[in-house]
C-alpha positions, -999 to +999 in steps of 0.1 A: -336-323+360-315-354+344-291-350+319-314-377+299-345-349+298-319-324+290-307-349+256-341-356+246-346-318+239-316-321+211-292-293+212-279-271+244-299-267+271-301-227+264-303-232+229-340-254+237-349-229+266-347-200+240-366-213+215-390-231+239-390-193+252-411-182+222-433-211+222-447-199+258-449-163+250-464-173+216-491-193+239-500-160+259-503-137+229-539-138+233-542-140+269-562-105+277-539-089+310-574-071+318-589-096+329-564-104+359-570-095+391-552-065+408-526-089+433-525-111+402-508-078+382-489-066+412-474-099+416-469-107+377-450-069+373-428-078+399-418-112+385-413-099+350-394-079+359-373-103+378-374-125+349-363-099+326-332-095+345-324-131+342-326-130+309-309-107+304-280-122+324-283-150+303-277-131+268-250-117+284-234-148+295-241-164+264-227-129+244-193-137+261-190-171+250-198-161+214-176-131+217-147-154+228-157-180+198-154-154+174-190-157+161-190-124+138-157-137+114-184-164+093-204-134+084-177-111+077-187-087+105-160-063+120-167-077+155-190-091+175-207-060+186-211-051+151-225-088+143-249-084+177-263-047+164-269-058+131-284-090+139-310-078+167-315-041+150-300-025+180-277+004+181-242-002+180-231+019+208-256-005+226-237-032+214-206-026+223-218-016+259-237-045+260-203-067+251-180-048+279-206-057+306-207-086+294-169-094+286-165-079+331-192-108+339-174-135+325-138-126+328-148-120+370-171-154+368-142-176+353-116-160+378-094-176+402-106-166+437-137-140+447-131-117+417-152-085+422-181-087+398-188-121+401-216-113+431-229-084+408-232-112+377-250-136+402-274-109+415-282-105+380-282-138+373-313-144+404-331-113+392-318-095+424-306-069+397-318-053+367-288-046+344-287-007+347-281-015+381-253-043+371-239-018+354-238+010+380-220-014+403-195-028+379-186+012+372-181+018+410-160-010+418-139-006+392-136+034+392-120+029+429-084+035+430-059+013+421-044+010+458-079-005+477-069-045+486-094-067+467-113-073+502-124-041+504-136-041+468-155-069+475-168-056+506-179-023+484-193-046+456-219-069+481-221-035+499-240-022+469-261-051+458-276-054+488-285-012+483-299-019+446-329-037+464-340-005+480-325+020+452-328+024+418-301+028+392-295+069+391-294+066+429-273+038+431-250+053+413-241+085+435-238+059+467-215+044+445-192+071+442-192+075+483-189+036+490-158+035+499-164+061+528-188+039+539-177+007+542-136+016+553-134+050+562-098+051+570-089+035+536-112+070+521-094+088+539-060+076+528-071+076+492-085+111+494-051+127+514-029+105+480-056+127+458-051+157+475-009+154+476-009+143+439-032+179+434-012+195+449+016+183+437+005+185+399-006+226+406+029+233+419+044+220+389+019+243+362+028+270+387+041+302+368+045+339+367+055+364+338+055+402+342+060+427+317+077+460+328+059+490+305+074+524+298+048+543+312+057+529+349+032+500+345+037+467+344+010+433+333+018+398+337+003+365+334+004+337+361-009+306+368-011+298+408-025+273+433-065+283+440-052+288+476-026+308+470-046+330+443-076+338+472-046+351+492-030+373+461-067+387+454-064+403+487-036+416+487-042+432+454-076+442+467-055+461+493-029+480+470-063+488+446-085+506+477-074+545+480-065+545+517-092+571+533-064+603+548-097+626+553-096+635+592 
């Protein structure tokens, strides 16, 4: 398309394509969806679908932008979530989600380098996602530990994009929270034994014991011990609490 077609619109090119948008759907109001064939709504689904997605990336791009030029202070809005919720009668916890996601998108897209969550934003972007999806994978990638080198993040991230086009969402998002197992098993492993040190490590520090002596040759306490260590005490106690059996 030449820049000249794109100037003879007026405006932005996504400005046009937005209200153009409605002209088409305006244009199909009337159209009855009955009367299409079977392979004719099989295919359509499927394509609105995809189209929905890209869309959808393209608010979101288009949210970040606005969010960065500050587009809620000319109406006196508290931020641009507020502005967004107000504006399009949406929720504002919607909003604001809506803003992080897209706020991750364009911080990863505008990166130096292969940022993780730029491949998830392009998915999007082609309709290879939907944005529950988007937003499973963004979650994943960025809920694994601090010590995983970027390669492997982004190994994880393409890892899971490439699942979303068998999976939905809800099940995307418990191989999410294994993907790193899956794709470096060794660097699991090396998470999980930092996990199970720092665990460890935390229960021997809450660890305590206070007993209380009674007159009548009793005595209670309190404690608060290692899960290990209280399986073995249990026993133990469970041994000085059985009458031994002297019957012959």
């Amino acid at each position: 398309m030449s820049s000249t077609g794109v100037e003879d619109r007026g405006g932005h090119p996504i400005a046009w394509f937005a209200s153009r948008l409605h002209r088409v759907l305006d244009e199909l109001v009337e159209a009855p969806a009955w009367s299409m064939t079977g392979a004719e709504q099989r295919t359509s689904l499927v394509e609105l679908a995809r189209a929905e997605a890209r869309l959808t990336e393209l608010r979101l791009r288009v949210l970040a932008a606005g969010d960065r030029n500050d587009i809620a202070a000319e109406s006196g809005a508290t931020s641009t979530a507020a502005w967004v919720a107000h504006a399009t009668r949406q929720p504002r916890a919607a909003a604001r989600a809506d803003l992080r996601l897209a706020t991750r998108l364009d911080t990863a897209a505008t990166a130096t380098g292969t940022a993780t969550g730029a491949a998830t934003g392009a998915a999007l972007a082609a309709g290879d996602l939907d944005v529950a999806q988007a937003r499973v994978i963004v979650r994943a990638i960025d809920a694994l530990p601090d010590t995983v080198p970027g390669e492997v993040r982004a190994r994880a991230e393409r890892h899971l994009i490439t699942l979303a086009g068998e999976h939905d969402a809800i099940t995307l998002a418990v191989l999410g929270r294994r993907v790193l197992e899956v794709i470096d098993p060794e660097t699991a492993e090396e998470e999980e034994g930092r996990k199970l040190a720092a665990e460890e490590a935390a229960a021997a520090r809450a660890t305590y014991l206070h007993l209380f002596h009674h007159s009548d040759g009793t005595s209670t306490g309190r404690f608060k011990i290692p899960t290990l260590h209280a399986a073995m005490l249990t026993k133990m106690l469970q041994a000085f609490l059985t009458p031994t059996n002297t019957s012959t």
